[in-house]
C-alpha positions in Angstrom: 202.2 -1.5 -54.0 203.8 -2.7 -57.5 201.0 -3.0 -59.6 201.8 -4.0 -63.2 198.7 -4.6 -66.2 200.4 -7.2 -68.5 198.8 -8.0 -71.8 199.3 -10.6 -74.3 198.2 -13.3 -76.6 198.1 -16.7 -75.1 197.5 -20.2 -76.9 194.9 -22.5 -74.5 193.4 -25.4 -75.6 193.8 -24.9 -79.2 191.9 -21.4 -78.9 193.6 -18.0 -79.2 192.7 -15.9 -76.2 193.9 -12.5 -75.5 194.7 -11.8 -71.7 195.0 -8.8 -69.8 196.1 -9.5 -66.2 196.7 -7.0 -63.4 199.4 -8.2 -60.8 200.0 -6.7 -57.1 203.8 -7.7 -56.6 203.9 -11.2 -58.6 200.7 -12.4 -57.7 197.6 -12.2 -60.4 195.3 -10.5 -58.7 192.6 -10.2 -61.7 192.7 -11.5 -65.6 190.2 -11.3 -68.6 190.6 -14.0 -71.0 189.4 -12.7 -74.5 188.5 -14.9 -77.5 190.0 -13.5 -80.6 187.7 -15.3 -82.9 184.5 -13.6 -80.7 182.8 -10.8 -81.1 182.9 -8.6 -77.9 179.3 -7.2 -77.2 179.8 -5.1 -73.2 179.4 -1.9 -73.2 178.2 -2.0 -77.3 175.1 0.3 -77.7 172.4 -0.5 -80.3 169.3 0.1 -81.6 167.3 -3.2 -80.8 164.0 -3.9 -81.1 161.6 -5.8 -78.5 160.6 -9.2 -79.5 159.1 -10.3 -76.8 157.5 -8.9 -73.0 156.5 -11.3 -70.0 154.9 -9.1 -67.9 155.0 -11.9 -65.5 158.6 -11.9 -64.9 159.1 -8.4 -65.7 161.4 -8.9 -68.6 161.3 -8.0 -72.1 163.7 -9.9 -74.6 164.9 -7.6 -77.0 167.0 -8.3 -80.8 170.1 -6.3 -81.2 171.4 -8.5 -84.1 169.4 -10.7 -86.2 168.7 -13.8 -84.5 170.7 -12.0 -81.7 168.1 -12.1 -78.2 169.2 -10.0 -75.1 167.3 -9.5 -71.7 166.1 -6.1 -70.7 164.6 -6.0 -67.1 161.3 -4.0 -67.3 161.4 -2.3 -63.8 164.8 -0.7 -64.9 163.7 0.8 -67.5 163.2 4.3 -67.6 163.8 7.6 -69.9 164.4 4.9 -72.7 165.8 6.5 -76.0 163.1 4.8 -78.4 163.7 4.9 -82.0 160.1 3.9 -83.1 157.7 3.2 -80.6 153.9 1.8 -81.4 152.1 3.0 -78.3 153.1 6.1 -76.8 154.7 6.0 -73.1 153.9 2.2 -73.0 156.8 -0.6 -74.3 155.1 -3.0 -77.2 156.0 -5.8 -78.7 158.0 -4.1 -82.2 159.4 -0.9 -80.4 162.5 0.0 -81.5 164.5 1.5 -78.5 168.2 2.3 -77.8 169.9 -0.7 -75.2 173.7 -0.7 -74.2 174.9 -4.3 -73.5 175.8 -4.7 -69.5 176.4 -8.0 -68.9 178.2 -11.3 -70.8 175.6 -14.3 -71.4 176.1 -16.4 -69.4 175.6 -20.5 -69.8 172.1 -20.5 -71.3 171.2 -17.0 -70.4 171.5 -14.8 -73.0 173.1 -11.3 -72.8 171.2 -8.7 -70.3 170.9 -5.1 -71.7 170.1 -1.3 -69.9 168.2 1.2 -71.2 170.9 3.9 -69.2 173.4 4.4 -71.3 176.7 4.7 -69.7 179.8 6.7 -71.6 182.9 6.2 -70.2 185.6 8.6 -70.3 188.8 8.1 -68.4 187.6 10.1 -65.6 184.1 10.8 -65.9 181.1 8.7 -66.8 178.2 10.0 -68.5 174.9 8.0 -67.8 171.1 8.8 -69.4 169.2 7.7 -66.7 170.7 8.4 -63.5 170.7 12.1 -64.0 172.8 13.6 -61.2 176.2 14.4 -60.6 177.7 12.0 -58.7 181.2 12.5 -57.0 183.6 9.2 -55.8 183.5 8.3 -52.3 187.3 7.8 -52.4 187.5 11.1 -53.0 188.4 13.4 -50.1 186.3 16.3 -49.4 188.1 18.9 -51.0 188.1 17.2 -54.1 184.4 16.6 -54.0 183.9 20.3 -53.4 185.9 21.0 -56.6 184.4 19.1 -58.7 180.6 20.2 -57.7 181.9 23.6 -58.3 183.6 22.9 -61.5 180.5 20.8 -63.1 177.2 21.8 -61.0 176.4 24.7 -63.7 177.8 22.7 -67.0 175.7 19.9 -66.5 172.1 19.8 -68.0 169.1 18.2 -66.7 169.0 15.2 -69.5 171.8 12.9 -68.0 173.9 12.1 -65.0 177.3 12.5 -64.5 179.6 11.0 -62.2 183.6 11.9 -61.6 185.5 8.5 -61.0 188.0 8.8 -58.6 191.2 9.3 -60.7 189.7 12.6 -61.8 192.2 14.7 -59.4 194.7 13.5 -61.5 193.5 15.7 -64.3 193.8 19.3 -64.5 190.3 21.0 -64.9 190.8 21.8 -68.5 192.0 18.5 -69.0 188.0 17.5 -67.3 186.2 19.5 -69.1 187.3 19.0 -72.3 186.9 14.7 -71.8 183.4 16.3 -70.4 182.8 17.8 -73.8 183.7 14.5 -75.7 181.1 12.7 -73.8 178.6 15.3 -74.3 179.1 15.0 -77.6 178.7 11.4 -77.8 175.5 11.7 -76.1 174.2 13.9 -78.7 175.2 12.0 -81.6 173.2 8.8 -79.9 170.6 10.7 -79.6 170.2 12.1 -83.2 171.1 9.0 -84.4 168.8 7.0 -82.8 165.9 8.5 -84.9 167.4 7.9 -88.2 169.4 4.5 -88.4 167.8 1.3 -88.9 166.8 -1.7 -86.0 169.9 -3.2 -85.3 172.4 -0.4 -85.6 175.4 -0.5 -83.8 175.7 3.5 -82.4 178.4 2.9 -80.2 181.3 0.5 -80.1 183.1 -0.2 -76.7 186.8 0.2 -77.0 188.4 -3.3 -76.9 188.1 -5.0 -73.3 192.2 -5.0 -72.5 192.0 -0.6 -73.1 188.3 -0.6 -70.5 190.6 -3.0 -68.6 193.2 -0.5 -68.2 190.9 1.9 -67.3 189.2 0.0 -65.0 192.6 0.2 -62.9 193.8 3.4 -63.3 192.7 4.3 -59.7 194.6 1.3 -58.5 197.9 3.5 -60.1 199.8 0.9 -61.9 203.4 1.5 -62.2 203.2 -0.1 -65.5 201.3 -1.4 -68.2 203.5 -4.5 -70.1 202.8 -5.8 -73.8 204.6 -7.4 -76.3 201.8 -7.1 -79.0 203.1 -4.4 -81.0 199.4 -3.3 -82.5 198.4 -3.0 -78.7 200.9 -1.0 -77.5 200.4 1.5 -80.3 196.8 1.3 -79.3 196.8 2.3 -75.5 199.5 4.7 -76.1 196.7 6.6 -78.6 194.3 5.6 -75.9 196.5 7.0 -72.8 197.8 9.7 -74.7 196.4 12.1 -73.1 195.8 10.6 -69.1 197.2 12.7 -66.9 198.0 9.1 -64.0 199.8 7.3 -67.0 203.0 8.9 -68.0 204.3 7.5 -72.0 207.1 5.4 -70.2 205.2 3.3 -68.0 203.4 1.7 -71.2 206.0 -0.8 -71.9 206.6 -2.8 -75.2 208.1 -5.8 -74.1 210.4 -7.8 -76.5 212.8 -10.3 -75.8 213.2 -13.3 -78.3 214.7 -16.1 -75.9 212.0 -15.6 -72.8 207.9 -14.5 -73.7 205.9 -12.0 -71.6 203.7 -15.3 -70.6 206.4 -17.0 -69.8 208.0 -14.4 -67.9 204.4 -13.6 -65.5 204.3 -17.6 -65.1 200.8 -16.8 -67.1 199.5 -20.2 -68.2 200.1 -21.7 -64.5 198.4 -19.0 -62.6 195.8 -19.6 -65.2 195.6 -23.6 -64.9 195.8 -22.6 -61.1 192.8 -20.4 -61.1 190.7 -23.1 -62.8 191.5 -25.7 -60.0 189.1 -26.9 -57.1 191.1 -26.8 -54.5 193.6 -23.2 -53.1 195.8 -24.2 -51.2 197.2 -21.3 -48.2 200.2 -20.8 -46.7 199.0 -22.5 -43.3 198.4 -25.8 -44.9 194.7 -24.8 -44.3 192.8 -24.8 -47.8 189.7 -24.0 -49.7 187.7 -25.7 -51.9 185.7 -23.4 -54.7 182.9 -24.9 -56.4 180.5 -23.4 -59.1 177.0 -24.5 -59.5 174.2 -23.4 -61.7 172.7 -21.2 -58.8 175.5 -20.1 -56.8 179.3 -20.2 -55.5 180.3 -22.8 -52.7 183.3 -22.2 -50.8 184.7 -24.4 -47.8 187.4 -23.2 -45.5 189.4 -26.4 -44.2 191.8 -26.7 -42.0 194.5 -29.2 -44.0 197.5 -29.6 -42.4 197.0 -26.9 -39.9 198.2 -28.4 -36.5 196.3 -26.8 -33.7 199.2 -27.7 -30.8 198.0 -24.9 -28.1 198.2 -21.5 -30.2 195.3 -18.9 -29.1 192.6 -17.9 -31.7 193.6 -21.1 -33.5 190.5 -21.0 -36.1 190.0 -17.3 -36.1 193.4 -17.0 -37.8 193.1 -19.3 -40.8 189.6 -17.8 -41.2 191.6 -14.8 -41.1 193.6 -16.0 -44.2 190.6 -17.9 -45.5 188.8 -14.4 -46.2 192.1 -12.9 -47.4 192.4 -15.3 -49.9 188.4 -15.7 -51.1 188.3 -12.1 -51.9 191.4 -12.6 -54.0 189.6 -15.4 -55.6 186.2 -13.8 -56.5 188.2 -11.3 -58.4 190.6 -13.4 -60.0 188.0 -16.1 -61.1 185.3 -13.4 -61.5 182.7 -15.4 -59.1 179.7 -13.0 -59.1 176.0 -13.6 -58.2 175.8 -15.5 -55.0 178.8 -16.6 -52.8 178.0 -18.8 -49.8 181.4 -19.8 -47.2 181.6 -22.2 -45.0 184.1 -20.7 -42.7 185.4 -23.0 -40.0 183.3 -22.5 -36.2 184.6 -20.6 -33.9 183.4 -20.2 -29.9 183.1 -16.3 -29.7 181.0 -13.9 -31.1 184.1 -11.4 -30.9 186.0 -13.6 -33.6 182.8 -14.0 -35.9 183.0 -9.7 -35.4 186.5 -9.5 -36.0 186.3 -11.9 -39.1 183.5 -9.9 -40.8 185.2 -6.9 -40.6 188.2 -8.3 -42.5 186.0 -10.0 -44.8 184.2 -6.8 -45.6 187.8 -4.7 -45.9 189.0 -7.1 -48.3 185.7 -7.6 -50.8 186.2 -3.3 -50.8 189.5 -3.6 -52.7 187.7 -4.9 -55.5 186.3 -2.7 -58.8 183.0 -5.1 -58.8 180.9 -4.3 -55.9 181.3 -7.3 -53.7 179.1 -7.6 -50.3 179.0 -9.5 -47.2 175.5 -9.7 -46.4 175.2 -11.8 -43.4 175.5 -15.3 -41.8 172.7 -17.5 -42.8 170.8 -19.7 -39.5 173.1 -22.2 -41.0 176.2 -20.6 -40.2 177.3 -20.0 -43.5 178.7 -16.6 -44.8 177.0 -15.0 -48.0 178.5 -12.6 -50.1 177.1 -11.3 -53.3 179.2 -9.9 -56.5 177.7 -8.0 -59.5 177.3 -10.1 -62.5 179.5 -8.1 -65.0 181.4 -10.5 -67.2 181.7 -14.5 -67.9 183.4 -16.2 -64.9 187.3 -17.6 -65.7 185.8 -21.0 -65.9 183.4 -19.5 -68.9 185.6 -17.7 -69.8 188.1 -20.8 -70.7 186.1 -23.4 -71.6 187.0 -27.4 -71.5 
């Protein structure tokens, strides 16, 4: 599969936006849209302090900033790195405690933050409360016996580790020495934590286009396309060194009579994306539509004609799933998905549609589930909350 990563600087609606789109072939199959003006907070780490806890709801709301309120669920916090704390082994209102951002406000709620801290190399995560060592399923089991050998005696009992699955690109020495730069970070948090002030910022992500990048790294893109020249000297520093990106397949794009944007069709797909209605190449269609609670889908059939072909509504269901999958990824739907798929007469095609559903939604990097038809015949999927949906994202 071509996969190309194509980053750029786009006008929309009067706003500067930076976007880092990956395409399969030359369809956009996931984008990020970036204001240049904003401050990116994912993946930031701070030292915030708690400003207010409703036991009620089991949330604490926590100041990273001044004036700056993030939400902190209580039952996931554990082994908190607290920078002052009132009341031993009890969170009060005035600790001061270490929080990593984890996911983008979102409308009127504000930014939620983790007490585990998670480091992310290019092969290997380092986490402070999950403290194993945790291998990718992806990973075949030879691999997975190489890696418990090569880390089960390096690693301590104070944090987790995990191997993503792009580690058996990397040579061992190549592992343990991105091991020994996480490590390291982790020790510097944890000093510093007892001596900076409230509000500290002890670790800044690296800009979302280079975590981007990273992100699909395991998908094996045969190149990664900029025409941003500041950017391209950026992930070449940041790639330097990754053993599944050779120098050549970062690309620094430059032709004055035709733009990158132009060139990837960018600000249709992106006007397209935005629309209500998705059109498939049956003249079936689907209609997406956001609400405050959760993601409505229909499956129609359009222009379809029926005439007498055999599994008639099974197959555009069949491109229906296909296509939604695509679309909770490219629009970044997350929370709670609900499809009204069109009925069909067996249980054997409600089967057979699930387990395409459920092989699609595993293609993507956000954990995407089929759950279940509801009583009402409607299909629910949930997707982690990471980041702003594409309609947030790009704002009227």
């Amino acid at each position: 599969m071509n996969n190309r990563v194509v980053i750029t600087k786009q006008n929309i609606r009067n706003k500067d936006y930076l976007i880092t789109a990956l395409f399969e072939e030359h369809r956009m199959i996931e984008v990020s849209c970036e204001n240049v003006q904003e401050d990116a907070l994912l993946g930031n780490v701070y030292i915030g302090k708690i400003k207010r806890i409703l036991e009620k709801i089991g949330a604490a709301f926590v100041e990273i900033a001044p004036g700056k309120i993030t939400y902190l669920p209580l039952p996931e916090v554990k082994d908190a790195m607290m920078a002052r704390q009132c009341r031993p082994g009890k969170l009060t209102e005035g600790d001061e405690l270490v929080v990593q951002v984890v996911k983008e406000g979102v409308k009127t709620k504000d930014p939620t933050v983790s007490t585990n801290i998670s480091l992310k190399g290019n092969a290997l995560i380092l986490s402070t409360q999950n403290k194993i060592l945790g291998i990718s399923k992806k990973l075949d089991s030879a691999w997975r016996s190489h890696f418990q050998e090569l880390f089960s005696k390096k690693k301590k009992e104070d944090y987790g580790l995990v191997v993503r699955t792009n580690g058996k690109n990397y040579s061992d020495e190549q592992m343990l020495t991105e091991f020994q730069m996480l490590l390291e970070q982790f020790e510097y948090l944890k000093k510093q934590c007892r001596h900076r002030t409230c509000y500290s910022l002890l670790h800044q992500s690296p800009p979302g286009y280079i975590s981007g990048v990273r992100d699909y790294l395991s998908m094996n893109p045969q190149k990664i396309v900029t025409d941003d020249p500041k950017i391209y000297e950026a992930l070449c520093r940041a790639f330097e060194k990754e053993a599944s990106i050779k120098k050549e397949q970062i690309v620094f794009y430059e032709d004055p009579m035709l733009s990158l944007s132009a060139l990837y069709g960018l600000k249709s797909k992106l006007e397209a994306a935005l629309k209500e209605r998705v059109h498939l190449k049956s003249g079936a269609y689907l209609v997406i539509q956001p609400t405050e609670a959760l993601t409505v889908i229909d499956v129609n059939s359009g222009k379809c004609i029926k005439g007498t072909q055999k599994d008639f509504y099974l197959k555009i269901n069949l491109e229906a799933a296909k296509e939604i999958a695509r679309q909770l990824r490219l629009r970044n739907i997350s929370g709670i998905c609900l499809v009204d798929f069109i009925n069909m007469d067996t249980k054997e095609a409600r089967e057979e549609l699930i387990e395409a559903l459920k092989q699609h939604l595993a293609k993507d990097i956000v954990p995407a589930v089929f759950i279940d038809f509801t009583e009402l015949g409607l299909a629910e999927i949930t997707r982690k909350k990471v980041r702003k949906p594409l309609w947030e994202q790009l704002p009227g």
